[in-house]
C-alpha positions as a Markdown table, in Angstrom:
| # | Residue | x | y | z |
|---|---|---|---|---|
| 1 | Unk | 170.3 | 159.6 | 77.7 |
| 2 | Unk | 170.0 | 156.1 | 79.5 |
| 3 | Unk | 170.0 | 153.1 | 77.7 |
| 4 | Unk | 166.5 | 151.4 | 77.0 |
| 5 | Unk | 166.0 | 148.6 | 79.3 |
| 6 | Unk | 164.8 | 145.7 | 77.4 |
| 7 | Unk | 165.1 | 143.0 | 80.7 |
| 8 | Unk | 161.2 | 143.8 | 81.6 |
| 9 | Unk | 160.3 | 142.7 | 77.9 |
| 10 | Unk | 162.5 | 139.8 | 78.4 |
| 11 | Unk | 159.5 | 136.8 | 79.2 |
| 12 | Unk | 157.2 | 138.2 | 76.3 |
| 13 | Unk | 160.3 | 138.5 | 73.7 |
| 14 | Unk | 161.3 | 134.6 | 74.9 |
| 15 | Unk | 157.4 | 133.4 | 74.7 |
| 16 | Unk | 157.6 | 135.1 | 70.9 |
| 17 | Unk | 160.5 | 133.7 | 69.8 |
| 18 | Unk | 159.1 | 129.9 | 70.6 |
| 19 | Unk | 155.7 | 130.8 | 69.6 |
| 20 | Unk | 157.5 | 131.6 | 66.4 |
| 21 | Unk | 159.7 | 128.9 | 66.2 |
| 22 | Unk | 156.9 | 126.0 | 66.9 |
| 23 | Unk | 155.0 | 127.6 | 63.3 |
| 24 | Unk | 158.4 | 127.9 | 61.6 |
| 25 | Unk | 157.2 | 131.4 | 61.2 |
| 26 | Unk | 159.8 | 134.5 | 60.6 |
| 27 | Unk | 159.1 | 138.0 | 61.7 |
| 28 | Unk | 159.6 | 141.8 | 60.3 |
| 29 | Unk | 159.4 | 144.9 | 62.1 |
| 30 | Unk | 158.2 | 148.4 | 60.1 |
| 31 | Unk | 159.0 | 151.2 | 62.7 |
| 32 | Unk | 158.3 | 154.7 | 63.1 |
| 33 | Unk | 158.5 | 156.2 | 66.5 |
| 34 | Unk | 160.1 | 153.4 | 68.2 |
| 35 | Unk | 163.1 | 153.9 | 65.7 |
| 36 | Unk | 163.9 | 150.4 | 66.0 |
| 37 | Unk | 163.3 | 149.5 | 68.9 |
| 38 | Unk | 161.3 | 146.4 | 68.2 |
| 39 | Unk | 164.2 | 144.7 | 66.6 |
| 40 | Unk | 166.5 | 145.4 | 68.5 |
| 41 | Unk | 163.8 | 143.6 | 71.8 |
| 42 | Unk | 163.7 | 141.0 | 69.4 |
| 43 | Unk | 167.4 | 140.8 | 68.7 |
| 44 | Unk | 168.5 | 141.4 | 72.0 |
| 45 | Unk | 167.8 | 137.6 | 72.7 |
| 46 | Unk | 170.1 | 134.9 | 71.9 |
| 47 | Unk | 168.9 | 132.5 | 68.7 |
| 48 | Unk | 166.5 | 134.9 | 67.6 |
| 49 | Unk | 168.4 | 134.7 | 64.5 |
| 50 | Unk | 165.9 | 131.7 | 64.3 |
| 51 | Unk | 163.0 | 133.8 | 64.1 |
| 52 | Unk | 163.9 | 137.4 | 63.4 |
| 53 | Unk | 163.6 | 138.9 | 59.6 |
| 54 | Unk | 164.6 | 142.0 | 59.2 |
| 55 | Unk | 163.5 | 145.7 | 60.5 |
| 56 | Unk | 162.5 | 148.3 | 58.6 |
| 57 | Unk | 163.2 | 152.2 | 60.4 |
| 58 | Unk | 161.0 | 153.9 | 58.5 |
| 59 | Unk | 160.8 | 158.1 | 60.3 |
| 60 | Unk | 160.2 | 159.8 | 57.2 |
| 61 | Unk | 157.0 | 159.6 | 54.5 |
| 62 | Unk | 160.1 | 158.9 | 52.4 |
| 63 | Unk | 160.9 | 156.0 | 53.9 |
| 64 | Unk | 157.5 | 154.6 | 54.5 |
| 65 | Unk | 156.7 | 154.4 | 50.4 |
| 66 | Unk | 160.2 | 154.0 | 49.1 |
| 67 | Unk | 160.4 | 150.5 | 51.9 |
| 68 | Unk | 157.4 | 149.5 | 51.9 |
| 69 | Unk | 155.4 | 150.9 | 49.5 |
| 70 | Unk | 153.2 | 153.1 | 51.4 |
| 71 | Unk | 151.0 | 155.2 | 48.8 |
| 72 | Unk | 151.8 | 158.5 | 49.0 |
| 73 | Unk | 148.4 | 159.6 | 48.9 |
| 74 | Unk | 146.9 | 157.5 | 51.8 |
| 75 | Unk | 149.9 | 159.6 | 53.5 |
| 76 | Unk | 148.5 | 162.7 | 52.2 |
| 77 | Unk | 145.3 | 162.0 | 53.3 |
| 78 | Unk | 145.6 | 160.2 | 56.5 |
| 79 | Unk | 148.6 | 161.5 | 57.7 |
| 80 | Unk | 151.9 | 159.4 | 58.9 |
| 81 | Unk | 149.9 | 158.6 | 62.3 |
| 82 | Unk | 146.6 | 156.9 | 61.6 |
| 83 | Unk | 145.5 | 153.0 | 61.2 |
| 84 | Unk | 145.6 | 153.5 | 57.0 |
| 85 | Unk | 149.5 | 154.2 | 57.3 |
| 86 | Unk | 150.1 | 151.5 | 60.3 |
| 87 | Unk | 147.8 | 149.0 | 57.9 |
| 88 | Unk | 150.1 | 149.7 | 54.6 |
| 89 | Unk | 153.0 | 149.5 | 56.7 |
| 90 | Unk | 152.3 | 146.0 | 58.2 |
| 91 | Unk | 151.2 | 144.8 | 55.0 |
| 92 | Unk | 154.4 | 146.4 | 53.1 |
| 93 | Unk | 156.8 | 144.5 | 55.5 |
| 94 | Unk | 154.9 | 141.3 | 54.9 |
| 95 | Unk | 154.8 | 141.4 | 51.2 |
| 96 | Unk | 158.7 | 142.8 | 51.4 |
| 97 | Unk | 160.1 | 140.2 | 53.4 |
| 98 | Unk | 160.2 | 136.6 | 53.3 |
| 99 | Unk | 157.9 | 136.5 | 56.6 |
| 100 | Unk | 154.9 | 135.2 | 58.2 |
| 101 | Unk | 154.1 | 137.9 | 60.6 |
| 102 | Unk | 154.9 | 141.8 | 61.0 |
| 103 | Unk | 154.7 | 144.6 | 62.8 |
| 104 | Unk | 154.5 | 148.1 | 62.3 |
| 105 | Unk | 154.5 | 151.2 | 64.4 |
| 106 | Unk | 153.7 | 154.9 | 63.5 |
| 107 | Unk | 153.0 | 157.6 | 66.1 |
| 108 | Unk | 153.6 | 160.7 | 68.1 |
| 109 | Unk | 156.3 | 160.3 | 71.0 |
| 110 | Unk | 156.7 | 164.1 | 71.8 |
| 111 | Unk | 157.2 | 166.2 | 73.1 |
| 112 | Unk | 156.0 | 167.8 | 69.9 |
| 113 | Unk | 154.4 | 167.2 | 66.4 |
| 114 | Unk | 150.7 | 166.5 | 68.4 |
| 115 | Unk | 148.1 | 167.8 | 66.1 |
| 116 | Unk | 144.4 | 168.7 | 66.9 |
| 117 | Unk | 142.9 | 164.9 | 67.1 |
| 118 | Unk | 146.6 | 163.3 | 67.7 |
| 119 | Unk | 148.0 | 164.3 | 71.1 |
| 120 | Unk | 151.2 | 163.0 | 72.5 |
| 121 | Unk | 151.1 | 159.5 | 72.7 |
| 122 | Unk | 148.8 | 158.7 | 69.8 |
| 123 | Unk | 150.5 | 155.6 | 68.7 |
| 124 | Unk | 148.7 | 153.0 | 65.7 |
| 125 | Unk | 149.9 | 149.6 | 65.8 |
| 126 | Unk | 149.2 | 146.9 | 63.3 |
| 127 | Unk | 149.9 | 143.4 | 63.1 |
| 128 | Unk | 150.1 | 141.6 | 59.6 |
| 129 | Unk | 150.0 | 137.5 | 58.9 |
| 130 | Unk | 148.5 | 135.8 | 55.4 |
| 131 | Unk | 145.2 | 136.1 | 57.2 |
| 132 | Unk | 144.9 | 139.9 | 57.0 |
| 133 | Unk | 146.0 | 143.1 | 58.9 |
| 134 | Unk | 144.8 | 144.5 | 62.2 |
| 135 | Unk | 145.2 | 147.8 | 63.9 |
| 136 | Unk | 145.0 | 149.2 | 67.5 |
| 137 | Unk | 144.9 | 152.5 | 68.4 |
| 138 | Unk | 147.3 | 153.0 | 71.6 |
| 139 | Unk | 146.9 | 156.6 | 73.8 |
| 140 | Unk | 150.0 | 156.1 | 75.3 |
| 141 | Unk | 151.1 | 158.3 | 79.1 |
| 142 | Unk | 154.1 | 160.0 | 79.6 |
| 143 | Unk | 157.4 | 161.4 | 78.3 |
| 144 | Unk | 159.2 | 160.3 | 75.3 |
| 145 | Unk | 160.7 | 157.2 | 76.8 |
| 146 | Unk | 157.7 | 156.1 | 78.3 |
| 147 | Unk | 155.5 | 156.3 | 74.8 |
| 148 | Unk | 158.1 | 154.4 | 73.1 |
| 149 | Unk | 158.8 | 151.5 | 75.5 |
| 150 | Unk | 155.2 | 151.5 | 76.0 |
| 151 | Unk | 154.9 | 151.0 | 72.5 |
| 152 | Unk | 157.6 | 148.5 | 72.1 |
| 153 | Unk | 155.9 | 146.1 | 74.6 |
| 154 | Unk | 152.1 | 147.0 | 73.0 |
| 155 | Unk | 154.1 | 145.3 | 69.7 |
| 156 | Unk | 155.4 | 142.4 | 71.5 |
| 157 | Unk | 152.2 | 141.4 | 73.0 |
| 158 | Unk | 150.2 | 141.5 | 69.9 |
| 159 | Unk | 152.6 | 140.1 | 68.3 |
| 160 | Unk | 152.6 | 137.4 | 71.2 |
| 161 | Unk | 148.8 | 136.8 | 70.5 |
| 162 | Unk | 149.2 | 136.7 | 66.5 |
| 163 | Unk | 151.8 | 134.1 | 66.9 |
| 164 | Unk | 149.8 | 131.9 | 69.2 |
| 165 | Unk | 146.8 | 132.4 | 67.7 |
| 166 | Unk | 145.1 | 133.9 | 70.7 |
């Protein structure tokens, strides 16, 4: 399997970490299907100790409520790919973490787990700052690869936006 190739992210990643910096602002990651991806974008940059939290990998429904406090009944009900989940896992990170901004991602990569209304690709992102918590529903082309860099670089942007207030 070939390394992700976190160079096109590069300008966005750079344009975070100064956005972040200027506010004094700290960011988290929650991930599901990008498995950490996120942070390690983030990370991949020198001095983004500066800006950089934590990240929370969070596959299972396990994870999501033992980390981050996702109620297992919104779970349940919602299932692990839907705006509820990506909402509680944004605002989990925030509360968790001594941050200003974070990030989570849930979805389905594939090639398998799509489920009648979630095909491949269905990917919820949400974005969480003192203000309140946002959510965008992604339907994501492609392989594996492709739905989780596309993903990765969905996050970044948004992120981008929260940061600079745009």
């Amino acid at each position: 399997m070939a390394a992700f190739d976190f160079a096109p992210l590069t300008p966005t990643v750079l344009a975070l970490g100064d956005a972040l910096r200027a506010r004094g602002w700290r960011l988290a990651a929650a991930e599901s299907c990008t498995g950490g991806l996120i942070a390690a974008a983030c990370t991949a940059m020198a001095g983004s100790s500066d800006w950089f939290e934590r990240g929370y990998v969070t596959y299972s429904n396990q994870a999501k409520t033992e980390l981050l406090g996702v109620p297992a009944a919104l779970l349940a009900g919602h299932g692990a790919v839907s705006a509820e989940v990506a909402r509680a896992m944004a605002a989990g990170a925030l509360q968790r973490a001594p941050v200003q901004l974070a990030v989570a991602v849930t979805g389905i990569a594939g090639p398998g787990g799509a489920v009648p209304g979630k095909p491949v690709g269905t990917v919820w992102l949400a974005w969480a700052t003192a203000a309140g918590v946002q959510a965008e529903r992604l339907q994501l082309p492609g392989d594996r690869a492709s739905v989780r860099g596309a993903t990765v670089a969905a996050a970044l942007s948004r992120l981008l936006q929260a940061a600079t207030g745009a």
